[in-house]
ROROFI-725346 format. One record per residue: residue in one letter; x, y, z of N, C-alpha, C in turn. Coordinates in Angstrom, 1 decimal. Example, Ala and Ser with C-alpha at 12.3 -4.5 7.8 and 13.67 -1.06 7.14 Angstrom:
2
<r "A" <13.2 -5.7 7.8> <12.3 -4.5 7.8> <13.2 -3.3 7.8>>
<r "S" <12.8 -2.2 7.1> <13.7 -1.1 7.1> <12.9 0.0 7.9>>
! end
This chain:
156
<r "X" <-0.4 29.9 17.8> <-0.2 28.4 17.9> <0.8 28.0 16.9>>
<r "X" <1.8 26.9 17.0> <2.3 26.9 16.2> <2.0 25.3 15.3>>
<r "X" <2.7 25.5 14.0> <1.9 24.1 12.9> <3.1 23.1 12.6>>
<r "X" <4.1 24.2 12.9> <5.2 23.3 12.7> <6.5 22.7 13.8>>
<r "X" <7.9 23.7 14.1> <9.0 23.2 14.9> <8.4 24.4 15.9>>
<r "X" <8.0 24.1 17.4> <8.2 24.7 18.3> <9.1 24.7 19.3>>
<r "X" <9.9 25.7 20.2> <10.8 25.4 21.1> <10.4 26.0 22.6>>
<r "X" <10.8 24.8 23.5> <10.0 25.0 24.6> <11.5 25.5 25.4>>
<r "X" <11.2 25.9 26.5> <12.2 26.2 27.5> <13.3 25.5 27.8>>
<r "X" <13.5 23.8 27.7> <14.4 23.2 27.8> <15.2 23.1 26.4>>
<r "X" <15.0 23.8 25.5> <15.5 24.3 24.2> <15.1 22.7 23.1>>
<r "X" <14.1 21.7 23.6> <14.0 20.7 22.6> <12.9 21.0 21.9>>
<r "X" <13.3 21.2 20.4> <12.1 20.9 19.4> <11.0 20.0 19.3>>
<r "X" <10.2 20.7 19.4> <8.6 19.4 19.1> <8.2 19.7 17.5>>
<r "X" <7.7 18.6 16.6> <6.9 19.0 15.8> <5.5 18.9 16.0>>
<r "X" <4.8 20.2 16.1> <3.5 20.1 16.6> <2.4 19.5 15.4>>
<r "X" <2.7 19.6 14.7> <2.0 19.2 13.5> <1.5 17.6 13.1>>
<r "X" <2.3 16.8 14.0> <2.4 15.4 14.3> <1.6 14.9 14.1>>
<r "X" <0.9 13.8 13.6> <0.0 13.2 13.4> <-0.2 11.8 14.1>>
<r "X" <-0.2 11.1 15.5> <-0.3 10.1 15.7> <-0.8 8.5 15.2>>
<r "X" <-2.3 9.3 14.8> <-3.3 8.6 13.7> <-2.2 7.9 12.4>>
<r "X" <-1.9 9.2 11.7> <-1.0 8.6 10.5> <0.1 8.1 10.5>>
<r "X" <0.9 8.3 12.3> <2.2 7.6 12.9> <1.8 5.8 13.0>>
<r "X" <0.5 5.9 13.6> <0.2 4.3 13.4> <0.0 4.1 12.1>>
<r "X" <-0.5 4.3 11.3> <-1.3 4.2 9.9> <0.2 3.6 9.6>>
<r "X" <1.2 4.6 9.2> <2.8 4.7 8.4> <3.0 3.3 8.9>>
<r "X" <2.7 2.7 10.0> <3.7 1.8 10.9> <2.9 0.5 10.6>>
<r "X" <1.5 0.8 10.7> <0.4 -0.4 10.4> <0.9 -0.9 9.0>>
<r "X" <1.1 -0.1 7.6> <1.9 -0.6 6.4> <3.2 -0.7 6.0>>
<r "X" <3.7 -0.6 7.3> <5.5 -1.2 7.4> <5.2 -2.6 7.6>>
<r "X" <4.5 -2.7 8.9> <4.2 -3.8 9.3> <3.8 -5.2 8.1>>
<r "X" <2.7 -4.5 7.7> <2.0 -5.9 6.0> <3.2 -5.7 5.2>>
<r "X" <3.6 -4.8 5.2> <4.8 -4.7 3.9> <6.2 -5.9 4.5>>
<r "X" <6.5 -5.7 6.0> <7.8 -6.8 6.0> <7.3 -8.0 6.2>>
<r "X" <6.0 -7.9 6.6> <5.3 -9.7 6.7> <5.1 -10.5 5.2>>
<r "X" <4.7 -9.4 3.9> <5.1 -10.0 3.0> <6.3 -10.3 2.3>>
<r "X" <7.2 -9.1 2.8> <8.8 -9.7 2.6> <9.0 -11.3 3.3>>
<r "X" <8.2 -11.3 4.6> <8.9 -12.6 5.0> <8.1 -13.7 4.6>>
<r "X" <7.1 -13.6 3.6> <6.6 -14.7 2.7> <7.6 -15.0 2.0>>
<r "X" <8.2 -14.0 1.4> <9.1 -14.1 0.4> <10.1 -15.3 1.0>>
<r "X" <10.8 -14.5 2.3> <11.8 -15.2 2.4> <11.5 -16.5 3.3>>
<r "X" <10.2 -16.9 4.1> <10.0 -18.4 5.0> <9.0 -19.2 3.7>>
<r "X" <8.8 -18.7 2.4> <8.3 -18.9 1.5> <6.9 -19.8 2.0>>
<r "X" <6.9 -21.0 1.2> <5.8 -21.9 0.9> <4.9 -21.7 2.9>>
<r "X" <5.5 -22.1 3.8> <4.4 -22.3 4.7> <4.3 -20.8 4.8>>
<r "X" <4.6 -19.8 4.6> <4.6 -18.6 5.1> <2.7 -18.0 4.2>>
<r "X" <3.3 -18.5 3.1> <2.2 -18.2 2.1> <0.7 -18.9 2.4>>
<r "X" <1.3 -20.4 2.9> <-0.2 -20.9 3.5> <-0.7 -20.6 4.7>>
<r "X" <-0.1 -19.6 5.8> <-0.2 -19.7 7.0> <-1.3 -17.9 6.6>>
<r "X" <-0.8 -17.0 5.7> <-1.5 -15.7 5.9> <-2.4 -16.4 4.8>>
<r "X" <-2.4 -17.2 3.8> <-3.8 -17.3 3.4> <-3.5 -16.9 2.3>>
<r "X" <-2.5 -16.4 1.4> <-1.8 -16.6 -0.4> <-2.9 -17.3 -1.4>>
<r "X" <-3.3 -18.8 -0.6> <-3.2 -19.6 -1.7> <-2.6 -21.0 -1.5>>
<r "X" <-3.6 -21.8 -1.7> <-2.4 -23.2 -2.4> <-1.6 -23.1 -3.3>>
<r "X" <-2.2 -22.3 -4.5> <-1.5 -22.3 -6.0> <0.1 -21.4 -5.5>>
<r "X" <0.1 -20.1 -5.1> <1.2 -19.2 -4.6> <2.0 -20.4 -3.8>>
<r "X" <1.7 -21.0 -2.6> <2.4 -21.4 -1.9> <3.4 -23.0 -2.5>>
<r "X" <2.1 -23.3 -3.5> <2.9 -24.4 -4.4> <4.1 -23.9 -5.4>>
<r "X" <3.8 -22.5 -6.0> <4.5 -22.0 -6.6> <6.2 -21.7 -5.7>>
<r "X" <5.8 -21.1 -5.2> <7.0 -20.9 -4.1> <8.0 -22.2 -3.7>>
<r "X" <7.2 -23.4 -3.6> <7.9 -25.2 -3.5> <8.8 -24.8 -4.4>>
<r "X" <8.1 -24.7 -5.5> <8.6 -25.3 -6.8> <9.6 -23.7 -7.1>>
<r "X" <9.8 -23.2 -6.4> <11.2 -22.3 -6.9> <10.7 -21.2 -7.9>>
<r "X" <9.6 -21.1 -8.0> <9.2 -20.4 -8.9> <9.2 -18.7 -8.7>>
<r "X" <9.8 -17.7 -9.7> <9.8 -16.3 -9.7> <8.5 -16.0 -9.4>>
<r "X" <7.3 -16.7 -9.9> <6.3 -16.0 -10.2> <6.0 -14.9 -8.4>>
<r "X" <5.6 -16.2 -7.3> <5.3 -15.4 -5.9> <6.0 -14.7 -5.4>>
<r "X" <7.1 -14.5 -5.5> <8.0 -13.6 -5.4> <8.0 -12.2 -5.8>>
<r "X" <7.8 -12.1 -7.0> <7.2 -10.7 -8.1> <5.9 -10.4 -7.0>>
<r "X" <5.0 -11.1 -7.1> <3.7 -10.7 -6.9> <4.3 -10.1 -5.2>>
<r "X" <4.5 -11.0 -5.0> <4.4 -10.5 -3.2> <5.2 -9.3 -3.0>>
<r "X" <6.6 -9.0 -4.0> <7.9 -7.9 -3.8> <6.8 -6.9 -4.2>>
<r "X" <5.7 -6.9 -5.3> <5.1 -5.5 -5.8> <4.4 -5.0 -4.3>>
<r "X" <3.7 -6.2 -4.2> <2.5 -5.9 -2.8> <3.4 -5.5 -1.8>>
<r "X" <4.4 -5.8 -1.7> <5.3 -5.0 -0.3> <5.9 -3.7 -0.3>>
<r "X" <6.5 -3.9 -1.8> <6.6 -2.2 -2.2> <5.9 -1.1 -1.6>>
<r "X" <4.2 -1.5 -2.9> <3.3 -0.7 -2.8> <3.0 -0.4 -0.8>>
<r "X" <3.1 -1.3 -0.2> <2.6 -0.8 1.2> <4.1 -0.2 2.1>>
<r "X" <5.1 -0.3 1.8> <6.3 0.7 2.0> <6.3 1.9 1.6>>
<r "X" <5.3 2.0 0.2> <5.3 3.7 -0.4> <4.3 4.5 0.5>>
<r "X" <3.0 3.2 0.6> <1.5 3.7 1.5> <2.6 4.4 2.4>>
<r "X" <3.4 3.9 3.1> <3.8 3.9 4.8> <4.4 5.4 5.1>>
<r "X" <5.4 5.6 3.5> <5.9 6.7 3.6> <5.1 7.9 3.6>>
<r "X" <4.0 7.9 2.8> <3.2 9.2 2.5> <2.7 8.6 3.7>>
<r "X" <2.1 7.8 4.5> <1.4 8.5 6.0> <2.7 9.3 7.3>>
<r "X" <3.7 8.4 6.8> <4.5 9.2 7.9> <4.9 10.5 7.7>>
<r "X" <5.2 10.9 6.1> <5.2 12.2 5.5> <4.0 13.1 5.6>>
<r "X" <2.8 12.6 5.6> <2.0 13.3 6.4> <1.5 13.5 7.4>>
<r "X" <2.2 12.9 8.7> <2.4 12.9 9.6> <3.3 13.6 10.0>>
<r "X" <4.0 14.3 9.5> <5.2 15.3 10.1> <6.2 14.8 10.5>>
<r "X" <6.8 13.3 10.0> <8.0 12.6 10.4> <8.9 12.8 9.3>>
<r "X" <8.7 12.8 8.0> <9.4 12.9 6.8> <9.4 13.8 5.9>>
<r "X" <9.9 14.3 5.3> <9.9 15.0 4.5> <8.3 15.6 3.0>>
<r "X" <7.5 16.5 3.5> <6.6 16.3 2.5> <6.4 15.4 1.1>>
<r "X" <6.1 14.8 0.6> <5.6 13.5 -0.3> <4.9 14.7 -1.3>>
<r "X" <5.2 14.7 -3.0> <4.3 15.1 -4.0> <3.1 14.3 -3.6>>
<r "X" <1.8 15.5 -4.5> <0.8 14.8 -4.4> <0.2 14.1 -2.5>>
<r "X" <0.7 14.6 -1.7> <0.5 13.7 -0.7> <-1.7 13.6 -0.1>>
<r "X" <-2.2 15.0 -0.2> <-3.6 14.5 -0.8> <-4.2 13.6 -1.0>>
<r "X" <-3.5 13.5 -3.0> <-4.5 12.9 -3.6> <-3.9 11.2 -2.7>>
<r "X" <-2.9 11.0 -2.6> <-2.2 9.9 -2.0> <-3.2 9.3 -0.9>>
<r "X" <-3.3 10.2 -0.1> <-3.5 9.8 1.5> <-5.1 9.7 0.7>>
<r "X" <-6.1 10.2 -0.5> <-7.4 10.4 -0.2> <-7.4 8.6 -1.1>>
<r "X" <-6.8 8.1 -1.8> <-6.5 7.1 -2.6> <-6.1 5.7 -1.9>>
<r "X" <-5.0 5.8 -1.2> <-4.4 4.7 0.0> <-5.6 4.4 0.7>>
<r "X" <-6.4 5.6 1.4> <-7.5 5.5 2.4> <-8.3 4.3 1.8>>
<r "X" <-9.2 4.7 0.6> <-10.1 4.4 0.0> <-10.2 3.2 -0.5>>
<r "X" <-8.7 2.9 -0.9> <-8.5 1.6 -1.2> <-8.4 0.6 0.0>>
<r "X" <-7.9 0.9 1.1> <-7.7 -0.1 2.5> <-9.6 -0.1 2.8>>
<r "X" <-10.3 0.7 2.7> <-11.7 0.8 3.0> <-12.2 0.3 1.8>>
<r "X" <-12.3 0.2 0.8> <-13.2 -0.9 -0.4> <-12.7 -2.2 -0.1>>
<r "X" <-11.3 -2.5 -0.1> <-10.5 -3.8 -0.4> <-11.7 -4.3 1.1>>
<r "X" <-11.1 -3.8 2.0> <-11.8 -4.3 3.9> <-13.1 -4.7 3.3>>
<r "X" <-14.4 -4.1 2.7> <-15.1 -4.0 2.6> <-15.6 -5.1 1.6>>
<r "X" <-14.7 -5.2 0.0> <-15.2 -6.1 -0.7> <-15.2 -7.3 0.0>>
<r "X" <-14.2 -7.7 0.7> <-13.6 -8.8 1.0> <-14.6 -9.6 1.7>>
<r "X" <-15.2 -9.1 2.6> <-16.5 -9.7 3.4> <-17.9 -10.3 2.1>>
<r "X" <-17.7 -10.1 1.2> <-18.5 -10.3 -0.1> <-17.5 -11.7 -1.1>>
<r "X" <-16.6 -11.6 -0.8> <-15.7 -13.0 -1.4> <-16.0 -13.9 -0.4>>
<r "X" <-16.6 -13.8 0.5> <-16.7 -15.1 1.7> <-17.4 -16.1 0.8>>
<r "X" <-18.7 -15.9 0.3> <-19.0 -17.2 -0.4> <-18.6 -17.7 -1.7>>
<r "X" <-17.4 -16.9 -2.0> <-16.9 -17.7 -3.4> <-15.2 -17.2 -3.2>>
<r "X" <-14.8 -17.6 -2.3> <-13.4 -17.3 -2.1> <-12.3 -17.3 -3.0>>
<r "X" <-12.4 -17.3 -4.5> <-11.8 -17.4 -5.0> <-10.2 -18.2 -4.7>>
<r "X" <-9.9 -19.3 -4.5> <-8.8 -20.0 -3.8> <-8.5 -19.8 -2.5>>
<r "X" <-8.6 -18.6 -2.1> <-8.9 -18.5 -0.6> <-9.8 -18.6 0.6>>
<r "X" <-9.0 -19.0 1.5> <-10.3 -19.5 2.6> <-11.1 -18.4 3.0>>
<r "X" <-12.4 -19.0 3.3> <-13.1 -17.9 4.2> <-12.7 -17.3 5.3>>
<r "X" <-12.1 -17.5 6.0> <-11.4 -17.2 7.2> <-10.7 -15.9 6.6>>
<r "X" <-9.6 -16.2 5.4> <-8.4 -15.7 4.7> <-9.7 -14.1 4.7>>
<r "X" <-10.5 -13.9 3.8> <-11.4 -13.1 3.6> <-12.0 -12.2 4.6>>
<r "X" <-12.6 -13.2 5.7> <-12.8 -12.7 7.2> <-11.8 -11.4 7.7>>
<r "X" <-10.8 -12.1 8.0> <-9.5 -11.5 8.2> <-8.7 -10.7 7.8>>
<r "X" <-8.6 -10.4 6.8> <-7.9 -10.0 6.0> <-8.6 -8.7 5.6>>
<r "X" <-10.3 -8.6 5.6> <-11.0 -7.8 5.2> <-11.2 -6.7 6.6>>
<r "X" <-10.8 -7.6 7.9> <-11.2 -6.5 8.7> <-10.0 -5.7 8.7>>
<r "X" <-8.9 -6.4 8.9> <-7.1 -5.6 8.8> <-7.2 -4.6 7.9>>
<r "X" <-7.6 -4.6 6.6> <-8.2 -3.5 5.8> <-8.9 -2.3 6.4>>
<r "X" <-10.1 -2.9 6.7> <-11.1 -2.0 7.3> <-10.5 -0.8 8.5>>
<r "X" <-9.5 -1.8 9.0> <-9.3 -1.0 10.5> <-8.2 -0.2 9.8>>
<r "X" <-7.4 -0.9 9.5> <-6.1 0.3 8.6> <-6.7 1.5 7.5>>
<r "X" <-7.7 1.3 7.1> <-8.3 2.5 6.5> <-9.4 3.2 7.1>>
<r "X" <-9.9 2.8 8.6> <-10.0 4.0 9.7> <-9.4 4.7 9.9>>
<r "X" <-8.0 4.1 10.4> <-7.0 4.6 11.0> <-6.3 6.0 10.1>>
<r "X" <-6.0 5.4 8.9> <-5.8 6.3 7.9> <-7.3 7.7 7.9>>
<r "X" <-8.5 6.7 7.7> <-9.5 8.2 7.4> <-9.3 8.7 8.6>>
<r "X" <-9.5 8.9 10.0> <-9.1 9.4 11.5> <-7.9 10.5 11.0>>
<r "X" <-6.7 10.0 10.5> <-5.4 10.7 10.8> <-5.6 11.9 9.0>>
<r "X" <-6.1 11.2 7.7> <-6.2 12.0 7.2> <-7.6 13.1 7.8>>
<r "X" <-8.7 12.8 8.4> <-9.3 14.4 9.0> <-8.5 15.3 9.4>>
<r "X" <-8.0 14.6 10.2> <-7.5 15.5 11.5> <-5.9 16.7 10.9>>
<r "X" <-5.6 15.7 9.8> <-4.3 16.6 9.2> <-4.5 17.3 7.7>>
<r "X" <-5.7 17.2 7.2> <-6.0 17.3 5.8> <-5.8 19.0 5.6>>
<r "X" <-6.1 20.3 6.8> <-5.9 21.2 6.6> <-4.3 21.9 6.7>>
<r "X" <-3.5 20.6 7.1> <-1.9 21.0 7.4> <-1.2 20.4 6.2>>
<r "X" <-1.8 19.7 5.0> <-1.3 18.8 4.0> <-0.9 19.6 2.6>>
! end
């Protein structure tokens, strides 16, 4: 069997190694990653519409660096997630550390999912809804991730 470039009869390469699971996963945190770039850039309503904050989304009126920093780190951070799943998915180039990465990214999309349903009665500036929501998107993106890291953890 082969783990890595196979060639079939019509002479095109497949990577068999592929990870679909972690093809969505990679794509699922491209996805949060440009929606918070586009906080950045449709600012103030963008910020009240996913649930930021009043304070963030006032901050942003008012021209302020601060939601900007916060939001550019948060988008980073889930552009790096995106790369180690597609890296371990067989689309990119192996990622250091990609393991402890994928066992870390996971864990965190599965606690955050998880705490979040526990901020419902004291939402700290955010709505319940924001919490609701926000906690299952978590939840399901770090299925998705635990699914594609089983299934690839012995090719990693």
């Amino acid at each position: 069997m082969c783990n890595e470039v196979c060639k079939f009869n019509d002479g095109m390469a497949v990577n068999r190694s592929m990870n679909i699971w972690l093809i969505i996963a990679g794509v699922l945190s491209a996805i949060a990653a440009f929606l918070h770039l586009g906080c950045i850039y449709f600012g103030a309503q963008w910020y009240r519409f996913f649930g930021a904050g009043e304070h963030m989304a006032m901050l942003a009126e008012q021209g302020s660096i601060e939601p900007v920093l916060i939001t550019a780190a948060i988008a980073s951070v889930l552009f790096t997630w995106s790369l180690y799943a597609f890296s371990a998915a067989g689309l990119i180039v192996k990622l250091p550390l990609i393991r402890t990465a994928l066992l870390l990214i996971t864990l965190i999309y599965l606690v955050r999912g998880a705490a979040g349903f526990m901020l419902i009665q004291h939402p700290m500036g955010r709505s319940p809804d924001f919490w609701v929501w926000s906690s299952l998107i978590c939840l399901s993106f770090g299925v998705v991730h635990l699914i594609g890291l089983k299934k690839q953890w012995k090719n990693l």
